[in-house]
LOFIMAR-700099 format. One record per atom (N, C-alpha, C, O): atom name; x, y, z. Coordinates in steps of 0.02 Angstrom, whole numbers, plus 50000, padded with zeros to 5 digits. Layout:
BEGIN
SITE site  east north    up
SITE   CA     X     Y     Z
...
// end
This chain:
BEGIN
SITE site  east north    up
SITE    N 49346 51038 50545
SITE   CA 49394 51005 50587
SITE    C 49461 50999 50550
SITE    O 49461 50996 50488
SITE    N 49531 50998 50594
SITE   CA 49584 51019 50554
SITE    C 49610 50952 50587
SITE    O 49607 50939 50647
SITE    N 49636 50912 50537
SITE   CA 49674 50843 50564
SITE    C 49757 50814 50547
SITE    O 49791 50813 50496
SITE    N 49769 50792 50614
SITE   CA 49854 50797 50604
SITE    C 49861 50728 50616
SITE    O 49833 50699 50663
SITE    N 49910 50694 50562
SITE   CA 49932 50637 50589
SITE    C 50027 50633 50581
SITE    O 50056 50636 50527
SITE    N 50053 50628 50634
SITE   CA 50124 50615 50655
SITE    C 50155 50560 50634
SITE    O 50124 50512 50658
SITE    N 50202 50541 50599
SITE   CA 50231 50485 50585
SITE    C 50307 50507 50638
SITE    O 50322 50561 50664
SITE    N 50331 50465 50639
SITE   CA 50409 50471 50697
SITE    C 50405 50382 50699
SITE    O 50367 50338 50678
SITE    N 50486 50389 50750
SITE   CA 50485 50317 50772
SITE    C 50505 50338 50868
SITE    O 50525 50385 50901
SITE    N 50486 50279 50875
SITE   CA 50497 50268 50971
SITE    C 50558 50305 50993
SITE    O 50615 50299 50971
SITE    N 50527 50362 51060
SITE   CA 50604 50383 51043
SITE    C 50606 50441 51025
SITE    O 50653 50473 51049
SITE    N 50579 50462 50997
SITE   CA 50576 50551 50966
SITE    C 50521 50588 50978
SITE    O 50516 50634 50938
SITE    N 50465 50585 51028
SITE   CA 50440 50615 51053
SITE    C 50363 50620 51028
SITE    O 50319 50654 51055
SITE    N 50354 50575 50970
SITE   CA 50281 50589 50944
SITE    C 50225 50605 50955
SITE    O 50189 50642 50922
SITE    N 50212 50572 51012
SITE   CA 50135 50545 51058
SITE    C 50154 50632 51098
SITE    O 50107 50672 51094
SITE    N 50211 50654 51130
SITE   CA 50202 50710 51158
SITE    C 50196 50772 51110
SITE    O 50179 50828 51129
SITE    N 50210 50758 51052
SITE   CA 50217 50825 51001
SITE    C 50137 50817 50977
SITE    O 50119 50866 50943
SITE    N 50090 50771 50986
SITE   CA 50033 50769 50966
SITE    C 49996 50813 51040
SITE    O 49949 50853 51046
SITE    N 50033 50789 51076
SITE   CA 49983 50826 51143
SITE    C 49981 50887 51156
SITE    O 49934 50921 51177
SITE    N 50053 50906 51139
SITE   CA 50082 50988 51142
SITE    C 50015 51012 51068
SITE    O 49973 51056 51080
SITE    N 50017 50988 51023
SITE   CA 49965 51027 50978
SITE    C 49903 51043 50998
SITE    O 49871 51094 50987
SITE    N 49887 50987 51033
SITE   CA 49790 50995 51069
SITE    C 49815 51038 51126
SITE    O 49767 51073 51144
SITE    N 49852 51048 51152
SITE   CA 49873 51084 51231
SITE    C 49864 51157 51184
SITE    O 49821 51196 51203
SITE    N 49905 51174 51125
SITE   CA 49906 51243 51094
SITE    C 49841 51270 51050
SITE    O 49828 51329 51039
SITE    N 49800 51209 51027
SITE   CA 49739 51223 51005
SITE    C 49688 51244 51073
SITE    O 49652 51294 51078
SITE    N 49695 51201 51111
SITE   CA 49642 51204 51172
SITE    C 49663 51291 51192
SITE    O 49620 51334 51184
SITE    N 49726 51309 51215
SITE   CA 49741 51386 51222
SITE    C 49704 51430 51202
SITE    O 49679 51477 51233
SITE    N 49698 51412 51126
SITE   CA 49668 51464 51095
SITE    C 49588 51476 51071
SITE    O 49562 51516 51032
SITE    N 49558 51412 51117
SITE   CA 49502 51423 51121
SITE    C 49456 51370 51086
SITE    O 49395 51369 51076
SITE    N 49504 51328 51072
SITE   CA 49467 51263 51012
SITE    C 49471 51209 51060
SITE    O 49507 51204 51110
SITE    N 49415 51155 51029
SITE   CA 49412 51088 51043
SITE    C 49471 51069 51014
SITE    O 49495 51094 50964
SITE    N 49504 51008 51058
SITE   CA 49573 50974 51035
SITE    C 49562 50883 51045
SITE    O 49519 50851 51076
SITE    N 49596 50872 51021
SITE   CA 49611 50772 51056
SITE    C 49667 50763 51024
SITE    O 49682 50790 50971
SITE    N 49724 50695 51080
SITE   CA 49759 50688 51049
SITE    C 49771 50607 51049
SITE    O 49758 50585 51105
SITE    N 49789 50561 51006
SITE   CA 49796 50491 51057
SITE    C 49851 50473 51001
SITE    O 49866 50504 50950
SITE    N 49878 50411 51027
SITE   CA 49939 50370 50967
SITE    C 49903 50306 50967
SITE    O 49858 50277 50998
SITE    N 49958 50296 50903
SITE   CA 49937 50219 50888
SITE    C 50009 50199 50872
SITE    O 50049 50226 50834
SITE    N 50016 50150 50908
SITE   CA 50084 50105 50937
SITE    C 50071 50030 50899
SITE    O 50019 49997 50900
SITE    N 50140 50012 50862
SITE   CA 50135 49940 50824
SITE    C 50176 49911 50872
SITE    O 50157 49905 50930
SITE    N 50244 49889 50850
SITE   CA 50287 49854 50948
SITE    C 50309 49917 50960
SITE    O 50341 49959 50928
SITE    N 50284 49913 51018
SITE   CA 50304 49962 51091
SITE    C 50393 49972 51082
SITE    O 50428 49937 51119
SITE    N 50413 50001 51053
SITE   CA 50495 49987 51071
SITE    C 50518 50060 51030
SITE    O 50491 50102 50994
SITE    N 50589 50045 51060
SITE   CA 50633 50143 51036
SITE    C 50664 50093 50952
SITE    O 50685 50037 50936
SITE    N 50646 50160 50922
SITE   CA 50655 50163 50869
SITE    C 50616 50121 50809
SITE    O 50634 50106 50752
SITE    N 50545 50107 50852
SITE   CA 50501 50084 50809
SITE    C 50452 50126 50777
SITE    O 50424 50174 50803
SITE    N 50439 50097 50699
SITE   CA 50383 50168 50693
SITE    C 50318 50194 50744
SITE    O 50291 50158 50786
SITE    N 50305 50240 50735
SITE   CA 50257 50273 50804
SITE    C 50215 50314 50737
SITE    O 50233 50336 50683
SITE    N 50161 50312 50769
SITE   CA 50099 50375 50733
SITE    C 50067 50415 50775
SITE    O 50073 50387 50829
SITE    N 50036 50464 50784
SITE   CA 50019 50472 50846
SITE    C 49967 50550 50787
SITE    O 49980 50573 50731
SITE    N 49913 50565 50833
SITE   CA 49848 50587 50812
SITE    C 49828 50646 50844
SITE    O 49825 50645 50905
SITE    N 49808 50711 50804
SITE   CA 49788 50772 50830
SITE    C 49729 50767 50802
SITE    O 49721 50724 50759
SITE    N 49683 50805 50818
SITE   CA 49609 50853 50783
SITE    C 49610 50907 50835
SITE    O 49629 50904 50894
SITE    N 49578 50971 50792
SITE   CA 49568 51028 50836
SITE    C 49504 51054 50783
SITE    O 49499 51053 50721
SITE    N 49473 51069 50820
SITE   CA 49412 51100 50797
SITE    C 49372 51156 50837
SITE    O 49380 51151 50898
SITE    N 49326 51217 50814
SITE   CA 49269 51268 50850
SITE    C 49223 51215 50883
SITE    O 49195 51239 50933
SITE    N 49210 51168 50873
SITE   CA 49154 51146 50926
SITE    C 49159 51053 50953
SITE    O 49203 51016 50932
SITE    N 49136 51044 50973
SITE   CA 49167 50962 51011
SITE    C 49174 50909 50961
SITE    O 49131 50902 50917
SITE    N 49224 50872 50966
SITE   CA 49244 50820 50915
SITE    C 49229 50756 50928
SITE    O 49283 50727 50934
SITE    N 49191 50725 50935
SITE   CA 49159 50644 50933
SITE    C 49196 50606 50890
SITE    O 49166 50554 50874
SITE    N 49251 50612 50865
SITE   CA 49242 50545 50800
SITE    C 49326 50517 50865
SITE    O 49365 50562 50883
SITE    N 49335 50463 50883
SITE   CA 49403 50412 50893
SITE    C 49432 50378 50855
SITE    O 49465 50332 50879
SITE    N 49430 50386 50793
SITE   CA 49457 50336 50762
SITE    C 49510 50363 50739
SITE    O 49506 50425 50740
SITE    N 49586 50334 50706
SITE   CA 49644 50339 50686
SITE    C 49621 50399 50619
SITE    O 49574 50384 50582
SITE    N 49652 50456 50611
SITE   CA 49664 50505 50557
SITE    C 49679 50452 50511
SITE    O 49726 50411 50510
SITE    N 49602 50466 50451
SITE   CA 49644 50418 50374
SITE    C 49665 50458 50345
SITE    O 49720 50456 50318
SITE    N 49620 50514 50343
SITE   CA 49614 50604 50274
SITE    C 49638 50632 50327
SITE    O 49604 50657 50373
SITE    N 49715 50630 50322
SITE   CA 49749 50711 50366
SITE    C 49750 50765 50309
SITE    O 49769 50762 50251
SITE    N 49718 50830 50356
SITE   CA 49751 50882 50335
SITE    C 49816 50920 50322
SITE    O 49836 50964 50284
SITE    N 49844 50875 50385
SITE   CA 49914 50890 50385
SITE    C 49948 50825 50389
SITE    O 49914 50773 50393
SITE    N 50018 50823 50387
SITE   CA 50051 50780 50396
SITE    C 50150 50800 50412
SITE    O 50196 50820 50377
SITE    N 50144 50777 50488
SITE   CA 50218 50816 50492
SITE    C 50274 50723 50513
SITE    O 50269 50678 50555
SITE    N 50310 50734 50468
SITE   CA 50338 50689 50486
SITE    C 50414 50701 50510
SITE    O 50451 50743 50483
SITE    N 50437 50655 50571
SITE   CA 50473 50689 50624
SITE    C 50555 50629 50597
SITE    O 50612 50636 50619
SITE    N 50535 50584 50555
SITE   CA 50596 50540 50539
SITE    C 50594 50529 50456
SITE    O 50548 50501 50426
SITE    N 50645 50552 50432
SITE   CA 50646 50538 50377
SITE    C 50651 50491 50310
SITE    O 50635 50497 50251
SITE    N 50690 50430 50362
SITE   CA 50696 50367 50344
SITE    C 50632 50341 50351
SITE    O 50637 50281 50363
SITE    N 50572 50359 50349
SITE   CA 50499 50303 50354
SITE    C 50496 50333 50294
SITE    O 50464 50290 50263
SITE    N 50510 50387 50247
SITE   CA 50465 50395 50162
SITE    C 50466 50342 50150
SITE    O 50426 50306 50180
SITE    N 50496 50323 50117
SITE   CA 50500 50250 50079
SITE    C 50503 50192 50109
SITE    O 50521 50145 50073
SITE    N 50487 50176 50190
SITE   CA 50465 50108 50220
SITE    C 50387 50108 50217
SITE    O 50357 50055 50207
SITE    N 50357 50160 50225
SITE   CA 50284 50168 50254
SITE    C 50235 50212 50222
SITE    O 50249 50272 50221
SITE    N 50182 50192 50196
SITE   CA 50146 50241 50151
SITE    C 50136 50302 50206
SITE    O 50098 50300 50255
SITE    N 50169 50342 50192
SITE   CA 50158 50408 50246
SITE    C 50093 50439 50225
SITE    O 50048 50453 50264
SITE    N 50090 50449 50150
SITE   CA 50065 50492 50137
SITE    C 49994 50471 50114
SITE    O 49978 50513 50071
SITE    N 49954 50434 50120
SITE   CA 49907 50380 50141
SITE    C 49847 50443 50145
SITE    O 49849 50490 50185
SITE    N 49803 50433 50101
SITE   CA 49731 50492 50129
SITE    C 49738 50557 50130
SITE    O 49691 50597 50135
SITE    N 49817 50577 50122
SITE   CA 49823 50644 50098
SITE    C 49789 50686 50041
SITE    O 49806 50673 49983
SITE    N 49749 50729 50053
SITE   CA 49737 50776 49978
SITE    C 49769 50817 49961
SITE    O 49813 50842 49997
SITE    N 49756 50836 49901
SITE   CA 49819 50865 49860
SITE    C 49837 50944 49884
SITE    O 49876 50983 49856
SITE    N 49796 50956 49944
SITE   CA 49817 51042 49950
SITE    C 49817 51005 50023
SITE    O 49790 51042 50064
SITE    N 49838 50946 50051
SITE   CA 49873 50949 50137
SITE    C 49936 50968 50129
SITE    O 49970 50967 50078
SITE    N 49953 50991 50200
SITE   CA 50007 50994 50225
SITE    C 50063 50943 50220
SITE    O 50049 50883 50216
SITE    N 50121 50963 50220
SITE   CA 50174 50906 50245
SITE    C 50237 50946 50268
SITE    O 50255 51002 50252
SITE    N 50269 50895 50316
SITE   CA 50323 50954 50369
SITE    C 50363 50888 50388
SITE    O 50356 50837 50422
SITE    N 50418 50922 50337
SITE   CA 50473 50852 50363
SITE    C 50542 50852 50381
SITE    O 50588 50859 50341
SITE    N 50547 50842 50444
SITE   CA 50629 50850 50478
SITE    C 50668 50827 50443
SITE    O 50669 50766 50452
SITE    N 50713 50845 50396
SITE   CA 50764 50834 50362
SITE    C 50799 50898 50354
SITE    O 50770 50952 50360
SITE    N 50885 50889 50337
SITE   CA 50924 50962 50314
SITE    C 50908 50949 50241
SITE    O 50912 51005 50215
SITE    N 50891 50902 50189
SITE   CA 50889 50885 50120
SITE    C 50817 50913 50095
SITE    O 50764 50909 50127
SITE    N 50824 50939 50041
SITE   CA 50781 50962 49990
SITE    C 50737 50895 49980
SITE    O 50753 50840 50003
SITE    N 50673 50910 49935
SITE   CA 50608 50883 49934
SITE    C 50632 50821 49876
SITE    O 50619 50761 49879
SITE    N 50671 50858 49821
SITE   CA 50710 50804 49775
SITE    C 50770 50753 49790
SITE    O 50781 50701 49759
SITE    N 50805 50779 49844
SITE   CA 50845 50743 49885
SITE    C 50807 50692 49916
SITE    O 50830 50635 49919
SITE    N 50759 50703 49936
SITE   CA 50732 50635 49968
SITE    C 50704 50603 49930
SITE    O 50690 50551 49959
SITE    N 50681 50602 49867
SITE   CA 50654 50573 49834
SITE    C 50586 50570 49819
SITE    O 50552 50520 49808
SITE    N 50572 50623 49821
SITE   CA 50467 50660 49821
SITE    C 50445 50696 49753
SITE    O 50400 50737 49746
SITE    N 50503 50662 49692
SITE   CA 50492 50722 49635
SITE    C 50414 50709 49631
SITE    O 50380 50759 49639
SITE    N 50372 50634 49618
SITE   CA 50312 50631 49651
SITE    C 50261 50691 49682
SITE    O 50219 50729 49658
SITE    N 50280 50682 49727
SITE   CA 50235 50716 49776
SITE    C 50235 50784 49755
SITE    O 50181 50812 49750
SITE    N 50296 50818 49740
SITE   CA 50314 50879 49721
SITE    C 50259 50892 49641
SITE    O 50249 50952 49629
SITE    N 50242 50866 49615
SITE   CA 50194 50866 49550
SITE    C 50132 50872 49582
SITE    O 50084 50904 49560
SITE    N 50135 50839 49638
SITE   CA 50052 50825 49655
SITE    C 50015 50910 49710
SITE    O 49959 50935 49712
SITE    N 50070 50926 49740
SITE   CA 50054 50956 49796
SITE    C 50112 51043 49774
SITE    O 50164 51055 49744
SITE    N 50060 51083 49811
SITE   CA 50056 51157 49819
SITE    C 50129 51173 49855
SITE    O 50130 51145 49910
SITE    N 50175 51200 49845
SITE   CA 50243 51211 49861
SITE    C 50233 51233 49912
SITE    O 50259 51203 49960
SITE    N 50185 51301 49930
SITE   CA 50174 51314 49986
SITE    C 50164 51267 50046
SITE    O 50163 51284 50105
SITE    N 50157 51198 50020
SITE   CA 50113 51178 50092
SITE    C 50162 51118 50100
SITE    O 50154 51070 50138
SITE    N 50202 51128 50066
SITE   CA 50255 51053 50088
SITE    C 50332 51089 50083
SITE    O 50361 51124 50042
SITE    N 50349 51056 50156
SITE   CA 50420 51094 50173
SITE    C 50447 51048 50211
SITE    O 50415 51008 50245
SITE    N 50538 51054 50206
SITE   CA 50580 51015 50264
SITE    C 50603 51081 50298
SITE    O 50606 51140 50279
SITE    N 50615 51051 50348
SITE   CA 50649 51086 50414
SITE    C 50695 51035 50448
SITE    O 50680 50976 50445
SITE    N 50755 51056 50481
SITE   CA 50806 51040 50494
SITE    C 50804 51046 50569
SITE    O 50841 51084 50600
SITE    N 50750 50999 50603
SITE   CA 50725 51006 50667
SITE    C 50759 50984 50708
SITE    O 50766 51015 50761
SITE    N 50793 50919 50696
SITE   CA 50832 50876 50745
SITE    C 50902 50914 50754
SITE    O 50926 50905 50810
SITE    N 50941 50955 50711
SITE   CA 50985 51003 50697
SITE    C 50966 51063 50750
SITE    O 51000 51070 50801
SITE    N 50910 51107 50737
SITE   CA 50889 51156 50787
SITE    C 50889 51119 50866
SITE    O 50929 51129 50912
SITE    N 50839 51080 50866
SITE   CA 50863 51039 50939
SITE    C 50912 50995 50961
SITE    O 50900 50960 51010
SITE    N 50971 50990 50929
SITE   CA 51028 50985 50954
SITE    C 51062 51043 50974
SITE    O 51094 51037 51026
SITE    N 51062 51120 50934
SITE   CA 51086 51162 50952
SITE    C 51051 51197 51009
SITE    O 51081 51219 51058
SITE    N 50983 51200 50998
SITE   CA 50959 51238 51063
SITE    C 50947 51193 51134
SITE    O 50935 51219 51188
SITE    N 50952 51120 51122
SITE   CA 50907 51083 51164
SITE    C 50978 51022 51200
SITE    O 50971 50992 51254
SITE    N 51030 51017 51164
SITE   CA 51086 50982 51161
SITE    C 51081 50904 51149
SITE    O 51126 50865 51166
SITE    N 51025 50886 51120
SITE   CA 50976 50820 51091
SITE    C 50938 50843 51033
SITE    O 50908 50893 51015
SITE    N 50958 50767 51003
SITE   CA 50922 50791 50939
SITE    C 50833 50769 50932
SITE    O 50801 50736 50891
SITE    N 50820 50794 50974
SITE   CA 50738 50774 51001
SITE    C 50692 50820 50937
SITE    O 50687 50880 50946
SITE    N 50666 50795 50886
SITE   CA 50650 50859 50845
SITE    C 50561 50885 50846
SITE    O 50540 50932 50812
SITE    N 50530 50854 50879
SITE   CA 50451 50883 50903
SITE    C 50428 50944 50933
SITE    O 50373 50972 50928
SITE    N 50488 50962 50971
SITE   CA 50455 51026 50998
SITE    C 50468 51083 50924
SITE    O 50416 51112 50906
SITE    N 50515 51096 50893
SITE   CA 50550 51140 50830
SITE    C 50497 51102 50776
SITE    O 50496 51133 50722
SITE    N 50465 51059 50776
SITE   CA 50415 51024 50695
SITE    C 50351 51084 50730
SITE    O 50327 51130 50696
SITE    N 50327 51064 50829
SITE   CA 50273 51091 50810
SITE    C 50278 51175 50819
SITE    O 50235 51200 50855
SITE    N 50326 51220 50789
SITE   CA 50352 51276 50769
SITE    C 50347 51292 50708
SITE    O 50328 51343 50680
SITE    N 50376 51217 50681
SITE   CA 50364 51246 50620
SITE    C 50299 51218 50584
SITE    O 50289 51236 50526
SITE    N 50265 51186 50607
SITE   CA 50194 51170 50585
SITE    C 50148 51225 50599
SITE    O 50091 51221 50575
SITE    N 50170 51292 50646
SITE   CA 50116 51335 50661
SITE    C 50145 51367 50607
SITE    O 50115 51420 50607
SITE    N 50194 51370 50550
SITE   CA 50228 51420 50515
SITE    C 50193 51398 50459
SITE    O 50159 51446 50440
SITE    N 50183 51341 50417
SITE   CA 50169 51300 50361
SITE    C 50092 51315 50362
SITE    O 50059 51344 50318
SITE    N 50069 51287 50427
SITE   CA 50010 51289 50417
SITE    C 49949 51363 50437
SITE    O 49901 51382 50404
SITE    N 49969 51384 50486
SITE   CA 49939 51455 50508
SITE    C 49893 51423 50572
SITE    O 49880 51464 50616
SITE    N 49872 51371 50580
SITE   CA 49825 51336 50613
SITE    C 49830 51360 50683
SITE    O 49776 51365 50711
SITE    N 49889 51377 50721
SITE   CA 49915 51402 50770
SITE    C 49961 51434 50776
SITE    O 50016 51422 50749
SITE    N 49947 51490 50819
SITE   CA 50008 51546 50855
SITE    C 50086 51517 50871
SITE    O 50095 51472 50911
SITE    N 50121 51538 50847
SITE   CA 50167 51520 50896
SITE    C 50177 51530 50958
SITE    O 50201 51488 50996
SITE    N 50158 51595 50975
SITE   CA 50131 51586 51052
SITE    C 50090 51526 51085
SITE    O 50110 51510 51141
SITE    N 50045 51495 51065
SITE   CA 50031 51431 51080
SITE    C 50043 51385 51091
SITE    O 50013 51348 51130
SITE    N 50115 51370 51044
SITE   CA 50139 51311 51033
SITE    C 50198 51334 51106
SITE    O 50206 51292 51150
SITE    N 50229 51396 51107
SITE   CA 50278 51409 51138
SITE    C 50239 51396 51216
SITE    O 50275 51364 51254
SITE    N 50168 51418 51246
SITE   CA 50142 51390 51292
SITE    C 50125 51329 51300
SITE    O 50114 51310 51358
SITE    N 50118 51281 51244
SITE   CA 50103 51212 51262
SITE    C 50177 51186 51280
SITE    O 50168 51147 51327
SITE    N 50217 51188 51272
SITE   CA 50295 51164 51250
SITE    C 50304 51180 51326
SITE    O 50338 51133 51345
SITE    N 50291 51230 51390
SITE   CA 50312 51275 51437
SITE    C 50267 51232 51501
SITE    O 50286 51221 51559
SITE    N 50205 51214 51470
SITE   CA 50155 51161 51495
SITE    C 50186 51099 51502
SITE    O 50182 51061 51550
SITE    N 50225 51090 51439
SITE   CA 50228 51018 51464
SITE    C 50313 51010 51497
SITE    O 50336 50958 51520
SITE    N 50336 51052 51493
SITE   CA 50423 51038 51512
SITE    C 50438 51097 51562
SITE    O 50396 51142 51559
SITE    N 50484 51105 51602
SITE   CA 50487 51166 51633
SITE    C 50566 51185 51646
SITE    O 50602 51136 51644
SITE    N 50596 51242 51657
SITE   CA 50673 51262 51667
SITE    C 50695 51255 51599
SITE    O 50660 51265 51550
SITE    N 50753 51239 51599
SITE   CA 50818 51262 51553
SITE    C 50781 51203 51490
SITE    O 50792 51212 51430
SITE    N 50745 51150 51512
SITE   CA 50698 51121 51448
SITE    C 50667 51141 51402
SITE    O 50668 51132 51341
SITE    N 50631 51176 51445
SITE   CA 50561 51206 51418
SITE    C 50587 51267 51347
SITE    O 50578 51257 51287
SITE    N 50626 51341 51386
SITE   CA 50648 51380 51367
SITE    C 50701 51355 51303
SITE    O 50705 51395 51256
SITE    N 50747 51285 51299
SITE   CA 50777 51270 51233
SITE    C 50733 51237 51180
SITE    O 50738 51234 51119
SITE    N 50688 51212 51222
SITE   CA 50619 51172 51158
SITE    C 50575 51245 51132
SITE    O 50540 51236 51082
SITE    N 50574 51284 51149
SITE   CA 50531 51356 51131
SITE    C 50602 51368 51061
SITE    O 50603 51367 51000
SITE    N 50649 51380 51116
SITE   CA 50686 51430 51056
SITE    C 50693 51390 50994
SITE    O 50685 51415 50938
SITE    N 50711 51313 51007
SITE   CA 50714 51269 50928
SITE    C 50630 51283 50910
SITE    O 50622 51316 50859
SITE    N 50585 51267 50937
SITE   CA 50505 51287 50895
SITE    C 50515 51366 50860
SITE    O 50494 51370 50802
SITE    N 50543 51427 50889
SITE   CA 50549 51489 50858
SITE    C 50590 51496 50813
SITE    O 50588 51540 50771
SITE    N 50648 51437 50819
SITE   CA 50698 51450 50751
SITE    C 50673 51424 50695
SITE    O 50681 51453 50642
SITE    N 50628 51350 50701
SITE   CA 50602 51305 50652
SITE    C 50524 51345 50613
SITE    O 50496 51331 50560
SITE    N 50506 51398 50666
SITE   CA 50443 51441 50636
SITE    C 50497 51493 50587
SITE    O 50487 51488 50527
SITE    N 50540 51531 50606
SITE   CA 50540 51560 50558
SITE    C 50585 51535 50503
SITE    O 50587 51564 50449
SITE    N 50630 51471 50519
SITE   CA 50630 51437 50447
SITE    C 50619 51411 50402
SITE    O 50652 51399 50352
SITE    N 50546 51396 50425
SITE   CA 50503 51361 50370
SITE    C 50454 51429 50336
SITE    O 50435 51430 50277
SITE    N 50438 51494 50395
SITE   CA 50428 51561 50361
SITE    C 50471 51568 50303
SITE    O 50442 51570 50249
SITE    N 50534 51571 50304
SITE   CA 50588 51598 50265
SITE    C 50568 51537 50200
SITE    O 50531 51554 50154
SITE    N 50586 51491 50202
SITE   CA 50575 51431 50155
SITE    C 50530 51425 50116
SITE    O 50542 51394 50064
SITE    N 50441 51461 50133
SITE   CA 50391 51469 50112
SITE    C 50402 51539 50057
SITE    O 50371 51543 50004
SITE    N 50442 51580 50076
SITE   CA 50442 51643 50060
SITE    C 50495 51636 49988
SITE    O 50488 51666 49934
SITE    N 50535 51601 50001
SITE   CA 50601 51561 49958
SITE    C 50553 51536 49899
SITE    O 50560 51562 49843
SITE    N 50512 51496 49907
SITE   CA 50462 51455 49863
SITE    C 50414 51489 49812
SITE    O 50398 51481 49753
SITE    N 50400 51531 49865
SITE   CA 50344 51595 49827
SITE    C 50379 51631 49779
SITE    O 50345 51640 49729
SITE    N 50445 51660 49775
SITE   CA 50485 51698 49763
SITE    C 50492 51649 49673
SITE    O 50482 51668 49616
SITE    N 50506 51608 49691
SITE   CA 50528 51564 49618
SITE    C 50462 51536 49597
SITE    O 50476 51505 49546
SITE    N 50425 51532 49604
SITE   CA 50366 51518 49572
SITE    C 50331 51576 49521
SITE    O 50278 51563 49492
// end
């Protein structure tokens, strides 16, 4: 079982960027679930919100402690909120920022974890340009199929098409295709200097 937990705040789309993932897992043939967990209900409060996708049916409901992944959609929660909580040292991490991993302050994390598997992307940036809002969930789960391999981008580009439709749909695809191949490129950047 492959497990995602979302950090964001109210407001940026979390609870739907968790659904769009089970909508793109389920596509491709896997068991999915998605649910949030809400502290006060309000915009611009922190939000978490919960994927699993798995080959055969998933029984467990309880809140992701041990994510495999971890994409975080606001950058200002590093240092309010243990994000990184149950993480092991070869998960994922995918974090909307234009600033480097030392810029934010992760020299940390950066000791602990595989270069490959921890990246920023400049999501809220891509969906302002493609989307004319800086909404950054549909372009994270683009670039989470890039970081992680877990899903097609074709998947993600059909869940995204599922859940929005017209001139929406088609600018949340193109920010998910710009944010896949910039976190491609970024991965490749990493490998290169190592």
């Amino acid at each position: 079982m492959f497990q995602v937990r979302i950090h964001g705040r109210g407001g940026q789309g979390v609870v739907t960027a968790a659904e769009m993932l089970s909508v793109a897992a389920f596509d491709e043939g896997r068991y999915a679930q998605a649910f949030p967990s809400f502290g006060s209900e309000r915009m611009g409060a922190p939000v978490v919100a919960f994927c699993r996708m798995d080959t055969r049916e998933i029984r467990l409901r309880e809140p992701v402690m041990r994510p495999d992944a971890l994409i975080i959609q606001d950058a200002t929660l590093l240092h309010q909120v243990d994000l990184f909580a149950g993480l092991p040292s070869d998960g994922y991490i995918l974090i909307n920022s234009t600033r480097s991993l030392g810029e934010l302050g992760l020299e940390d994390l950066l000791a602990r974890h595989s270069m490959e598997r921890v990246c920023t992307v400049a999501a809220s940036e891509l969906a302002m340009r493609h989307l004319g809002r800086p909404l950054p969930n549909a372009a994270l789960l683009g670039g989470f199929a890039a970081i992680t391999g877990q899903l097609s981008i074709g998947s993600v580009a059909g869940a995204i098409h599922a859940k929005f439709s017209g001139k929406v749909s088609e600018a949340n695809v193109a920010a998910a295709r710009a944010a896949f191949e910039s976190v491609l490129e970024s991965l490749a950047r990493s490998k290169a200097h190592a």
